[in-house]
C-alpha positions as CSV (number, residue, x, y, z in Angstrom):
1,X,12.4,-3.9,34.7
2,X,14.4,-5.7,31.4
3,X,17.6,-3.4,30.8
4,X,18.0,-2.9,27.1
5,X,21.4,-4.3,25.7
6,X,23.8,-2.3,23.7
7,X,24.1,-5.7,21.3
8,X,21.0,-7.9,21.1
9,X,23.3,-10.2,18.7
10,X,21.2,-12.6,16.5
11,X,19.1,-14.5,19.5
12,X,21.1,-17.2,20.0
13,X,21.7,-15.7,24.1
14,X,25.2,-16.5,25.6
15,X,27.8,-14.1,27.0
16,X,25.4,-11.6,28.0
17,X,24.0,-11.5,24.7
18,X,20.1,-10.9,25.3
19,X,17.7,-13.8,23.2
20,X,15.3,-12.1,20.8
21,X,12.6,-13.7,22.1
22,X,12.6,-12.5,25.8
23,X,13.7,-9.2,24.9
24,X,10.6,-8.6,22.3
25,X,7.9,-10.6,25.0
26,X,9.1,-7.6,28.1
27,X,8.5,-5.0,25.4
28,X,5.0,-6.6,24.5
29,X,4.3,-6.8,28.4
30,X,5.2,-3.0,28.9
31,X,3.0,-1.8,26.1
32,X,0.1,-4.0,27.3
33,X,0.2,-2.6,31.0
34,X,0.5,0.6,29.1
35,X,-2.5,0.8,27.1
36,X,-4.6,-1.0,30.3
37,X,-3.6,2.1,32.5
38,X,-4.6,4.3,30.1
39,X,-7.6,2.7,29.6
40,X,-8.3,2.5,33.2
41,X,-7.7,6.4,33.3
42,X,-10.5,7.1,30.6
43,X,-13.1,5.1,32.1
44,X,-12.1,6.7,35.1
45,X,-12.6,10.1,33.6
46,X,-15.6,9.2,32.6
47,X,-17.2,8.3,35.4
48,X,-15.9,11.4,37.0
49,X,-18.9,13.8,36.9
50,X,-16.4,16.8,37.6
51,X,-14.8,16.4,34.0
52,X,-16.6,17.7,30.9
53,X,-19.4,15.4,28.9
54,X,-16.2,14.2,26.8
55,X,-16.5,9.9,26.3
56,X,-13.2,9.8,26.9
57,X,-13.0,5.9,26.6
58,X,-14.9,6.2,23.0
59,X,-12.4,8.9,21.8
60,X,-9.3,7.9,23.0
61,X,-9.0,4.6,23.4
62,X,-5.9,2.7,21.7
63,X,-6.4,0.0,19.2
64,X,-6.1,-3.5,20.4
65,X,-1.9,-4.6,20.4
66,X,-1.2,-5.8,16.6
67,X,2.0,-7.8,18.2
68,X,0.9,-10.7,20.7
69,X,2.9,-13.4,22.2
70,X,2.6,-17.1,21.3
């Protein structure tokens, strides 16, 4: 797990100073393994014939990331 700095400075990275790039890339990673549990969850309610007849995956899935890395 990335630790979140107090300063993130300008990017440049030095003297502890975390580099924009890196720090932006873990959060993209978090949010991605976030929204594929979650969709793993639904489908998984879904299949679940002990929940109600809810499409849980059609209702409640989140929208593809807008941010991506390069």
């Amino acid at each position: 797990m990335a630790k979140v700095p107090k300063h993130i400075g300008k990017g440049e990275g030095g003297a502890g100073i975390a580099q924009l790039p890196a720090f932006f890339y873990d959060l993209i990673d978090d949010l991605n393994e976030l929204r594929n549990k979650q969709i793993a969850l639904l489908q998984k309610l879904d299949a679940d014939a002990g929940t109600a007849d809810t499409d849980y995956a059609a209702t409640l899935t989140p929208a593809p990331l807008k941010t991506v890395k390069e």
